[in-house]
Structures are given as C-alpha cells and as structure tokens.
N, C-alpha and C positions, 0 to 999 in steps of 0.2 A: 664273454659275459652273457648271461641267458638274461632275456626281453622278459619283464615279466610278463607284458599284456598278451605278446604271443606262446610262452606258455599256458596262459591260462585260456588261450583260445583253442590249443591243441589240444588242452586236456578233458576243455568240456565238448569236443566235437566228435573226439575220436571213440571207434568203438568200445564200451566195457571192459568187454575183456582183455584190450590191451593196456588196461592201467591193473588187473587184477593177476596180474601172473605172478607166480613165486618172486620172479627179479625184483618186480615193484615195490618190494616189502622190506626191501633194503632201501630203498628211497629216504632221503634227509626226515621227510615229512614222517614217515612211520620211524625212522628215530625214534624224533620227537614225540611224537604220541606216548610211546612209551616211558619215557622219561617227565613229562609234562602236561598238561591239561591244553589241548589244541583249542581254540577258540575262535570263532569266524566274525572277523570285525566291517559288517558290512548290514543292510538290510537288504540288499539281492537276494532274499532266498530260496528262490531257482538256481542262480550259482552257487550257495553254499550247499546245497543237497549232493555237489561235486567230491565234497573233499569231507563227508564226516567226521565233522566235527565236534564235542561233548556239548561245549557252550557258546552262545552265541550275542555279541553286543551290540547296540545301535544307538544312535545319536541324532539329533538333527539333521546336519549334516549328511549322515548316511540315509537318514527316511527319506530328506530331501531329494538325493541323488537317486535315488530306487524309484520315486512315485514319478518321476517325471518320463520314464520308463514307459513305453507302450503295455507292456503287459502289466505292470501296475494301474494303469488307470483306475479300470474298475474297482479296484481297495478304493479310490478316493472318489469318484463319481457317487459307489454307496456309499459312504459318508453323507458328504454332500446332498444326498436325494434322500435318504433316512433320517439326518439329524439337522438339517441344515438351518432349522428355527432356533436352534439352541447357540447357547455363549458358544466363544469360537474358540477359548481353551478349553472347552468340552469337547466339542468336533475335536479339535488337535489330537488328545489324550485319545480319544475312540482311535483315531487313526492310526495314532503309536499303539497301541493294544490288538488290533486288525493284525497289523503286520505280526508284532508279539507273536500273537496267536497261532499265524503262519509258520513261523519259524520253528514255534516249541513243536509243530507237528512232523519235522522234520530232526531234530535235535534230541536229545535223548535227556541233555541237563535243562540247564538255565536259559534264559531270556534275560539281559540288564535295556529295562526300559528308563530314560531320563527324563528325570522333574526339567520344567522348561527353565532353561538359564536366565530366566528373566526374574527367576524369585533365588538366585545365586546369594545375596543377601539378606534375605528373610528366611529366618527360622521357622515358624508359623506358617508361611505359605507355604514353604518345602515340606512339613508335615501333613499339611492338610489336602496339597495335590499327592505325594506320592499316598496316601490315605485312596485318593480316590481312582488312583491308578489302580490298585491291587484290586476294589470294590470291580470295575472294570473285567479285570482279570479272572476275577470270583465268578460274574455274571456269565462269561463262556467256557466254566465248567474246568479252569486251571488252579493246581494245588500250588497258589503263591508262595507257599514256606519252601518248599521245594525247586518250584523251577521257576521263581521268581525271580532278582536283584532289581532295588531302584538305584538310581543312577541319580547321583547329585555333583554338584562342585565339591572343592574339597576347600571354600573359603569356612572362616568360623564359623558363621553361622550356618552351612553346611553340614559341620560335623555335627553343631551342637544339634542338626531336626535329626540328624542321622543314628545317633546317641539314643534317643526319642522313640525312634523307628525300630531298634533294635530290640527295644527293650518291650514291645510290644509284637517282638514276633516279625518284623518286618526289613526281611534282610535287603543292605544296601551295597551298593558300588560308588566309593568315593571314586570320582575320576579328576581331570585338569589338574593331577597331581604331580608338581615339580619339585619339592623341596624335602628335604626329612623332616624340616617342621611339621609338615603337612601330615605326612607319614605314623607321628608319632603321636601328633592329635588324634588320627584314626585309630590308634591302637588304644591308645586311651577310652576312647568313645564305645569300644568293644565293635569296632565295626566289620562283618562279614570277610569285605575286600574291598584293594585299593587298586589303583590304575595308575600305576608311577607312567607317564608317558617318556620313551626313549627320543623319539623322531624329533618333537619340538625341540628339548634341550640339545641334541645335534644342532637343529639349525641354529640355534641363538649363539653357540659359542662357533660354529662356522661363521656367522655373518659378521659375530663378533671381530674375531682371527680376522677379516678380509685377507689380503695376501699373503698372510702371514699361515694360512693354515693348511698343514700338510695331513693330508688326506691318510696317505699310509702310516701316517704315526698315529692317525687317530682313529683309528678303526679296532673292529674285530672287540677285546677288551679292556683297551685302550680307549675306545668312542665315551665322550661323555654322558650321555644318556644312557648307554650299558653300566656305568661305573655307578651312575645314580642308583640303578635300580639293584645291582648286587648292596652297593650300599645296604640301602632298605634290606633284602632281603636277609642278607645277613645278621642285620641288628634284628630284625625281627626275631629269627629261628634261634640267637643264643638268649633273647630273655624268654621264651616259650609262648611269643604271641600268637594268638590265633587267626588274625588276623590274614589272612586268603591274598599274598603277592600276585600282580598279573600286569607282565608288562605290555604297554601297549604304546601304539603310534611308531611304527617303525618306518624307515626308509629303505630299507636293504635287507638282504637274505643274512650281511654277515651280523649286525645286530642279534638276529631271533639266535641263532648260533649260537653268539656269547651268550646268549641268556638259557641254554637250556639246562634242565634242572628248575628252571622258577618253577612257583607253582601252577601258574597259567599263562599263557601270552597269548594275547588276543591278535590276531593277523589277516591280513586283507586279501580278498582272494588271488589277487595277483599274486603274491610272492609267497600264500599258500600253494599257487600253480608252481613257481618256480623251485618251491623247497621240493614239490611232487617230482619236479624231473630234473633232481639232483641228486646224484649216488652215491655223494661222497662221503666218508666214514664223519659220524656226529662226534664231536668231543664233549664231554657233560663234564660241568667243572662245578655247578654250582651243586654240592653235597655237602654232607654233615662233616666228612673230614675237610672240606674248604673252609666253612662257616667256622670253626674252629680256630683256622689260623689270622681270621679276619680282627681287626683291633676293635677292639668294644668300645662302644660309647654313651653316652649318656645324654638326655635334652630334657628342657626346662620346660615345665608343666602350666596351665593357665592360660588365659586368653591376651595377658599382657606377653608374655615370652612369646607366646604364639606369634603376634603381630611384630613384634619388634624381627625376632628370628626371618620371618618371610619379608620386613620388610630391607631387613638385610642383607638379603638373596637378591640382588639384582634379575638377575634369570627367572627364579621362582616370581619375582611380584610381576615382570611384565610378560610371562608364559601366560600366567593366573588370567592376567584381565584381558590378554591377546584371545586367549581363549573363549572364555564368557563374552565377550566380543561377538565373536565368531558363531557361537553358537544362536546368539541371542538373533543375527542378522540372519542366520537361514531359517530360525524359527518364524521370523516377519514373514521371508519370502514363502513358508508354507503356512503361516495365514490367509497370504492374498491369495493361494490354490486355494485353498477352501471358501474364499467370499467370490472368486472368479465364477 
C-alpha cells in the first residue's frame, strides 16, 4: 500500500520533469481530472502549487495547521503588526482572505473561505460576516462572483443566511454535511454547492461496528460515506438540481475512486500525492446512465421536517455538532495566535 506522506514527499522533492512525462498522464490523478473537478483541501499553498488543481478549500482547521508553518509566519506576524488594534474577528477574516488571496494566485478557479463556526446558529451573523468576507476579498482586487465560495455549516440557520447570500450574488459552500436532509435543504435554498463529507461518516459507522466491522466489505462502494454521497448525487442530477456535489473528507485513495465522476472532490495533499503515483486504470461509475438506474426519492420540505429528519439521523446530528465542535476550538486556538 503506498504511504501517503511519502508520496507526497517524493513528489514535491523530485525534479519536474519527472512527474511531466507522457507516462505521468496516465496517473489515477489525471484520470481524475478529467472526469471531475480536482480540488485541494488544504491551505498549504506551496504544496498545492504541486499538483494543479482548478479549486481550492480551507477551514479553520486547515488555516490553523498551515500558519503554524515556518514559512507562514509572516501572513500572520502582518496581520498582527497591520491590524492588530482591530476586533479580533476582523484580524481573523483579514487572515482567512491573506491566505485566500494566496491560493487564488496559484489556482485558476475558486477559493471557499468559511464564516467562523461560531455563528453556525445565527442567521444574521452568517450573513453579515460572509458580507464582510467578500468586502475583504473585493478590497485586493478579487472577482468574488467568480472565484469566490463562502463556506457555512449546513445547520438551518446556515442554509437559511446561505439562501440570503445567494440571492444577492454571493456564492456559497454548505459544508459539515452528513445527512440528505441536509442536502435537500441546500438545494432548496438554491445554493451554489455542498460538501457531503465521506471520511467522517466512515468513522462514525466504523466506531459504531467496533468489532464487528469488516473493512473489506465496506469499502471501495460499499463504504458508507461513498454510499452517502452518490446518494446525494444521484437524487440531485434526476431532479435537474443545480446545485454543485463535492465530496470531501476522505480517509483513503479507494473512497476518491468510488466517487469519481462527482462533480468535485476536494482532497488533501497527501493522497492527491498518492493518487499522482498510482497508474492504475480509473473506473468512473458515477454517469447519467448510473443516475438513471438509481431509485428516486423524495424529502419533506420546511424547517420542522428538516429538524425532525436530522434529528433522526443519529450520524448526521452527532457528525453536525462533532464538527462545529471542532471547528469552533481551532478557531479559539487561532485567536490566541493573533493576541499572542
């Protein structure tokens, strides 16, 4: 089985042109490209410049793990010595848009920068920072309609700023999305795109399983977080939503696999390295003659079905708040970098 950390150390070390040769281009990864929207789920973007990729997403999480980075400092030092009189979710945003910024100059598509999880239940404050995010974005000369996405929760009041945002030109990224309620809410809302995460819902129904869970049966597309996300994808493309599928949070090469054909999957440098130096023939399942033999369904509209629905998901309600969770505590720990 290939390492991903040491592919992707060989692949960002070793000379150009031995990742550029005609062989290379049979590589998993250019498959994939051609079939799907490649996406870099990281805010490293010195390693993403590795593997050209259209669109690029980032999180907390990911800022967090990037700035702490020797060659990040200075993003956050200027910060800090430029704005550092100012509210500290202002610094924050400046720093998420720094990096932004960074990244769209190496990418050719999007940037999805996120409203901070700490206004996950607020309507009004999700509107009025991803508002000030874009303003941000405007101020260093970036065409937001274009290579922008905000990045929200996908709880109600998520959808409903996101609904809001749309309709004012302001394309989003539902993300921490577990459930087809979730899903269908966004489609409703007219929103850009969703973020069905794979990785999470593996783990939840692995830790679920405890010994009882047999790896080789549930893999490939069989794995539950593959199953989710063709779900989704499926119901989408036979009612003709427009709504923008992008699966993310993956744990393994053979996940991105099942999933190819979505419309984007967003993947982490590592096992973007490892799909780089994998040669073996792609299988693309997810097509219009697949979507076709999928069983159609139907889901209950409003914010009472919504809640009842998710809160019936066991997985989906404790992914939701594992996640906002998560987010909200590395957001902390990149306040206290910026008051440090």
């Amino acid at each position: 089985m290939i390492d991903p950390t040491k592919a992707l150390k060989a692949y960002t070390e070793a000379p150009f042109n031995e990742f550029s040769t005609p062989k290379s281009m049979s590589n998993t990864l250019e498959q994939l490209k051609k079939v799907t929207t490649v996406v870099a789920d990281t805010g490293d973007f010195q390693t993403m410049a590795a593997f050209l990729p259209q669109d690029a997403t980032t999180n907390p999480s990911l800022i967090l793990k990037a700035v702490q980075k020797p060659q990040y400092l200075p993003l956050l030092e200027q910060i800090k010595s430029k704005y550092g009189s100012e509210p500290l979710d202002l610094q924050t945003d400046r720093l998420l848009v720094a990096f932004g910024t960074e990244i769209l100059k190496i990418i050719p598509g999007r940037v999805s920068t996120e409203v901070d999880a700490r206004l996950s239940f607020d309507t009004q404050g999700n509107i009025e920072r991803a508002k000030r995010i874009v303003e941000l974005y405007k101020a260093q000369g970036i065409d937001t309609e274009k290579r922008l996405l905000i990045k929200i929760a996908s709880t109600w009041e998520g959808i409903q700023a996101a609904k809001v945002l749309e309709a004012e030109g302001i394309h989003c990224n539902l993300t921490l999305l577990f459930s087809p309620i979730q899903a269908h809410a966004c489609a409703q809302a007219s929103v850009q795109l969703i973020s069905p995460f794979v990785g999470r819902i593996y783990d939840w129904f692995k830790k679920s399983a405890g010994s009882a869970w047999d790896e080789a049966a549930n893999s490939g597309v069989n794995d539950p977080g593959v199953k989710s996300v063709r779900r989704i994808y499926a119901y989408f493309k036979q009612n003709g939503i427009r709504t923008e599928v992008m699966g993310a949070s993956f744990r393994n090469a053979g996940q991105i696999k099942a999933l190819a054909g979505c419309d984007l999957l967003t993947i982490s440098p590592e096992l973007l390295a490892e799909l780089q130096a994998d040669n073996s023939v792609l299988n693309v399942d997810l097509n219009t003659a697949w979507v076709e033999t999928q069983p159609r369904e139907t889901f209950p509209a409003g914010e009472a079905a919504f809640r009842y629905e998710l809160n019936a998901d066991a997985m989906g309600t404790e992914k939701l708040a594992e996640g906002i969770r998560a987010f909200v505590k590395d957001s902390i720990t990149l306040d206290g970098l910026l008051k440090g």
